[in-house]
ZAMARGU-4260 file (C-alpha; in steps of 0.2 Angstrom, whole numbers, plus 5000, padded with zeros to 4 digits):
<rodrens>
0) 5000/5000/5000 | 5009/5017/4994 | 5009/5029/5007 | 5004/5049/5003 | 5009/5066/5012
5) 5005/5082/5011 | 5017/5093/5003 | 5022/5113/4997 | 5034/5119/4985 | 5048/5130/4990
10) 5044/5149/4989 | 5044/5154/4969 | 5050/5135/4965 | 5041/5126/4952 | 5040/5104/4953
15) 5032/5095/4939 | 5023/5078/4946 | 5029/5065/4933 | 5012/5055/4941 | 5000/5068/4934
20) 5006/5069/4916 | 5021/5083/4924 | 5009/5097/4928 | 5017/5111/4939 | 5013/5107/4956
25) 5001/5121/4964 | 5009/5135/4977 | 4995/5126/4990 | 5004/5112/4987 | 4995/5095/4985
30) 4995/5075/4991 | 5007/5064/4983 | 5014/5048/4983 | 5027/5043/4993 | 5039/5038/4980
35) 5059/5041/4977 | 5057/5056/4967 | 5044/5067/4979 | 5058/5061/4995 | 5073/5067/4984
40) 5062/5084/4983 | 5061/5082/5001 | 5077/5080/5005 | 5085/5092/4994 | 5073/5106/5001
45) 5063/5109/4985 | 5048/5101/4995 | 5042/5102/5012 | 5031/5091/5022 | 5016/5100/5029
50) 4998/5098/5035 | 4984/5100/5022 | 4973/5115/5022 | 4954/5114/5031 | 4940/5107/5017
55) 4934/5125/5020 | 4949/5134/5013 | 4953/5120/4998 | 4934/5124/4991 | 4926/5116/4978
60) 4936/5118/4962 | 4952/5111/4969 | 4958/5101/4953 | 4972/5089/4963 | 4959/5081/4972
65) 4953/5065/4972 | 4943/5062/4956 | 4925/5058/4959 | 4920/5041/4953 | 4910/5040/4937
70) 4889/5042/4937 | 4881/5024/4936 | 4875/5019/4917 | 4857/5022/4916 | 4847/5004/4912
75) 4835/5016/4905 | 4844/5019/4888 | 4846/5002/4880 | 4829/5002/4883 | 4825/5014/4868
80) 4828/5007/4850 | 4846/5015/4842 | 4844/5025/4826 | 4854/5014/4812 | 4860/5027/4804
85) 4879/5034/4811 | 4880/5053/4813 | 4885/5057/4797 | 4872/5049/4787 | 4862/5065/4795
</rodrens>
């Protein structure tokens, strides 16, 4: 089981996180995988350990958040024959 922490970059330092397709990680910071390359970052100083900001002060819109799981298929739609002819055809 991978462990997480909490992390920040330095003051004005910019870190790419190779496990989100190396996007810029946010000034806030964000939760990432305890792997060799975030405790290099660690140990160098270019990252430091620290506790997650309140759910009140992340908001809605934080985009490094856990990803919501998908909605269910609706039964209801196979249901309701399919037009034979593709999108083009129209």
């Amino acid at each position: 089981m991978t462990e997480y922490v909490y992390v920040r970059p330095r003051p004005g330092g910019r870190v790419r996180m190779p496990d989100r397709e190396f996007r810029p990680m946010d000034s806030a910071g964000a939760t990432v995988p305890r792997i060799d390359y975030y405790e290099r970052l660690i140990i160098t100083g270019d990252l430091a350990i620290c506790d997650p900001p309140a759910a009140a002060e992340q908001g809605a819109g934080d985009a490094l958040a856990a990803p919501e799981p998908p909605p269910a298929a609706e039964e209801s739609s196979s249901d309701q024959p399919r037009d034979p002819r593709s999108s083009k055809e129209k």
